[in-house]
Every structure is written in C-alpha cells, then in structure tokens.
N, C-alpha and C positions, 0 to 999 in steps of 0.2 A: 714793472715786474722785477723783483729782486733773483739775479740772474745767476746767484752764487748760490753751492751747494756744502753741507760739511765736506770741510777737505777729506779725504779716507789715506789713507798708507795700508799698503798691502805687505805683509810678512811670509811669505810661502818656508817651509820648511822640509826640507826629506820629504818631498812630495812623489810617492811612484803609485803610476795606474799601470792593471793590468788587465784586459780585456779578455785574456787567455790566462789562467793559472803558471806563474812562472815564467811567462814571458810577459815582461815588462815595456809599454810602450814609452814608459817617465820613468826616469833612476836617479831616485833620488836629487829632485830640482829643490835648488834652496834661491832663493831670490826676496829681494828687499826692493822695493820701488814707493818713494817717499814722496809728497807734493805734486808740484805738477810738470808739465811739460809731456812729450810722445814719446813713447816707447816702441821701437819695432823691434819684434822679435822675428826673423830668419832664421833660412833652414831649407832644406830639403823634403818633398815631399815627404808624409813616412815619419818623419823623426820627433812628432806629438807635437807639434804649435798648436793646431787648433784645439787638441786635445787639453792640453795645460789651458788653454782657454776658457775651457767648456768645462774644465774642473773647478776655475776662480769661482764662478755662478751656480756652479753645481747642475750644469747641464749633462753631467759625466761626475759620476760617485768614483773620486780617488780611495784607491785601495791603502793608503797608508798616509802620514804625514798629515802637516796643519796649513791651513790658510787665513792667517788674522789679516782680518778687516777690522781698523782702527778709525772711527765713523764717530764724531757726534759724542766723545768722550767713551765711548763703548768699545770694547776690544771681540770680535766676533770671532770664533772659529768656525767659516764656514764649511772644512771638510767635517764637520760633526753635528750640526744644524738639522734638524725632523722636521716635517710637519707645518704648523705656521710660524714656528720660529725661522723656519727659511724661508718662510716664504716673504714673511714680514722684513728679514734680512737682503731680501735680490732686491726688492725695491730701491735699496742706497747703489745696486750696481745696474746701471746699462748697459746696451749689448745692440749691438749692431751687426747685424747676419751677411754671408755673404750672397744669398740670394735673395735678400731683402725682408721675407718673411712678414709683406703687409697682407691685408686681407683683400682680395683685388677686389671684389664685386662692392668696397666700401669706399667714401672718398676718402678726402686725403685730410681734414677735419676730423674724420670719425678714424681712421689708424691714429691721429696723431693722442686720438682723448683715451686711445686703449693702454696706452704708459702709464694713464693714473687710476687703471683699475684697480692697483694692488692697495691704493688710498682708500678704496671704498669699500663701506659696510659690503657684507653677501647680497644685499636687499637690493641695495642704490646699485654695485655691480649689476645683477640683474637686471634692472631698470634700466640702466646708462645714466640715472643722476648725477651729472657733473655740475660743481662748482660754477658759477658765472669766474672766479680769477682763471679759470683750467682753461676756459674759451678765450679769455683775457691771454693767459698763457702762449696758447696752442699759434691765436694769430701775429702775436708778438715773435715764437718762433720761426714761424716760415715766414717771416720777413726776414729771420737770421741768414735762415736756409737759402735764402735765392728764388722761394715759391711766393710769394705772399698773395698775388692772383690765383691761386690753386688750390685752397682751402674746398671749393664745392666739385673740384674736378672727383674722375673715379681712378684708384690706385693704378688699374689696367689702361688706362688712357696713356701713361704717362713712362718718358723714355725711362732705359736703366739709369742713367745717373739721377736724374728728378725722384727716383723711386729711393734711390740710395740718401739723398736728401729726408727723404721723407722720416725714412730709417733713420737714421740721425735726429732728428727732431722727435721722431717718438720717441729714445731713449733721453734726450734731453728733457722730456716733459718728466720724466720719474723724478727729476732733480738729483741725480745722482750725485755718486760721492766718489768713485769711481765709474768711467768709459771703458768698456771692452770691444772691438773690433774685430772679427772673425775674416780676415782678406776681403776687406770690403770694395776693394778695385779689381780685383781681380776678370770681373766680366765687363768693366768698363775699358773704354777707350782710352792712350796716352793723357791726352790733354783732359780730361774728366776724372782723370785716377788721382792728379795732381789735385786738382783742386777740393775732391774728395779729404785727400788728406790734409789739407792744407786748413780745411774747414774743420776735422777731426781736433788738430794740434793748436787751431785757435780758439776753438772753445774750451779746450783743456785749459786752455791759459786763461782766459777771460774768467772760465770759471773757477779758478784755483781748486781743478783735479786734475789727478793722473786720465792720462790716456795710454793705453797698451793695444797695440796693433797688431795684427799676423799677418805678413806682408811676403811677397813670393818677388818681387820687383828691388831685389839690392840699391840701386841708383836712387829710384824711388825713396828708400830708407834712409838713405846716407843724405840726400839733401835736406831734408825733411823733418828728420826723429831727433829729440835730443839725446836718446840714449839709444845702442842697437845690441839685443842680446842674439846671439848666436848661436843655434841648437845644432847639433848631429847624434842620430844613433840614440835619441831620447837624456840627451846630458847638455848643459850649459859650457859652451866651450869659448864664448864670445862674451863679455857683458863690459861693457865702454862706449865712449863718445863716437861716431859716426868716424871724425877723423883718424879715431887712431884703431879704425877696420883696413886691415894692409891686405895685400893680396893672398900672403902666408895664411892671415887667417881664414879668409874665403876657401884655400885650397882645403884648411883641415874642415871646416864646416862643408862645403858642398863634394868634397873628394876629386883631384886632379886639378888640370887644367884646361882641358879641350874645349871646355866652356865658357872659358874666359877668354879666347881669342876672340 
C-alpha cells in the first residue's frame, strides 16, 4: 500500500466567522501551516478552535477570508468552493470527530470503506462498489491502528479509544493531504488520549502531511505537538514551538492564574 498522500499546505487568510451578524466568533485569523508534523491549537472554551476547524473543511461557511489548500500542484480556496467542487475538494482533507461520528449498527470494515465514498461514481456509492486495493487498504490500516482483529466487529461493541482508532483510520483511508482533529481525547482516558495523539502526530509524519489538532489538555500539547497556536477571544495570540509556551503566555490565552496552581 503506498502510504503517502499529496503533501497539502494550508494558507488561512483574515479568516472571521460570524454566526450572529457582528459578533464575530474568528477575527480576523491568518495562519500558515506548511508540511508536516502536529499542530495543537489551544484555548479556552468559547474562543472558535473547533470553529476554525470546521471552517478548514467547510463544516461551517466562514463569513469572510480565504483558506488555500495547496494539494497535488492545485491551489484551492476552500472558503469559496460550491457544490462538487467541494465536494471533490474535502476528499484531500480528513477529519477526525470528537465523538467519533462512526455508524454504530456497521462494523468496523464497513465505517473504515465509508472514507472512500467520495472516490466513487453516485452509482458504485450507491452500491458500496469498492475497489479490491480499498479492502487491501482498509486491512492494512487497522493493522496501523492497533485493531487488525476488528475488521468484522460492530462500531457499538467497541471502547471509546478502539472507536477513536477507528475514526482515524477512516480518515486515513481518504488518503488525505491534510488531517484535521476536532478534540479527539477529550472523552478519553489519560493513558488513551496520549496515545491517540501520538498515533495522530505519527502518521502525520509517516505520511508527509500536516496534522492540526484542537486540543483542551495544554501538557498534552506541549509534549506532543510540534507547533502550539494559541487562541483567546477568537484571535491568534500564541503560534510557536511548544517550548517556548511560558506561563505568561498561558495567563494571556486562558485569563489569570488560579488555574495554574
């Protein structure tokens, strides 16, 4: 299985959403994320991470601003995208939910072949015609994943981290060009959040793309991410190396200190 995907670079530009007229949850984000490695962006409830998220994919129509996806020799604006040209466009990005978003009454085979609907004619969608390499694919991934006996289990059988796995693997099967991640620990347990992410950040790298995280767990981040941006109040006020996140900046990102004792 050829494991590598177009590298993508993402360009965000004056990126502001507004779900209410004039009140802005994004003001103006400009961010550049080139290559690969983990991205966690931090923050406080509230202050649009998942938001900025869900606008890269266009799960959420940003009110102003650009977002180039540089894919495959292609420069895409996907804040401008209709119709099936986005559609044909989210195919280059995966997405990883934070409540998993598999289909419980199907196994774990059949969520992982749902990644390459957006590959198939309307007809073969329909059908479920998959590929013999897609099946090739699918078992060669949860072998990645830690599942590789779990291919005929059912989604619902199976704990929160095995499901988060799963999630993971289906976005892998798109063969993306960039990974997006919506707080994908967040319902998991310490030791499962790590290795969640850990799995995130090394197939970022394996597969020479970016990964970008939303992540609620700072420690988490800091060991972890090769770059951590910092959001408060809907504006970038962090964007650097893990190490050189100091307390200072934590106090302007999350407000005070009584939560850092």
């Amino acid at each position: 299985m050829n494991t590598t995907a177009p590298a993508g670079s993402l360009h965000i530009q004056g990126l502001v959403k507004e779900y209410r007229p004039g009140v802005p949850v994004l003001k103006s984000i400009d961010l550049k994320i080139d290559g690969t490695g983990l991205t966690s962006i931090i923050g406080p409830s509230g202050t649009g991470k998942s938001t900025l998220i869900r606008c890269i994919n266009r799960l959420v129509d940003p009110t102003a601003g650009a977002i180039w996806l540089d894919v495959g020799g292609q420069r895409l604006d996907m804040a401008q995208l209709e119709g099936a040209a986005l559609r044909h466009s989210r195919r280059h990005i995966g997405m990883v939910f934070q409540e998993y978003n598999l289909v419980e009454r199907l196994t774990v085979m059949e969520n992982l072949l749902t990644g390459r609907l957006g590959y198939l004619s309307a007809w073969k969608a329909w059908r479920r015609k998959f590929a013999p390499e897609d099946f090739e694919r699918a078992y060669q991934l949860l072998d990645v994943v830690g599942l590789g006996s779990f291919a005929n289990q059912r989604a619902d059988a199976l704990s929160g981290g095995q499901r988060q796995r799963v999630g993971i693997a289906r976005a892998l099967m798109q063969q993306p060009a960039l990974l997006l991640a919506d707080e994908p620990t967040s319902s998991l347990d310490p030791k499962t959040s790590v290795e969640i992410i850990q799995l995130l950040g090394d197939q970022g790298r394996e597969r020479g793309i970016p990964v970008i995280v939303n992540i609620h767990d700072v420690e988490l981040a800091r060991r972890h991410s090769d770059r951590i941006v910092g959001m408060t109040g809907g504006h970038v006020v962090y964007d650097g190396p893990p190490a050189g996140l100091t307390d200072d900046h934590l106090q302007t990102i999350y407000g005070g200190q009584a939560w850092m004792q």
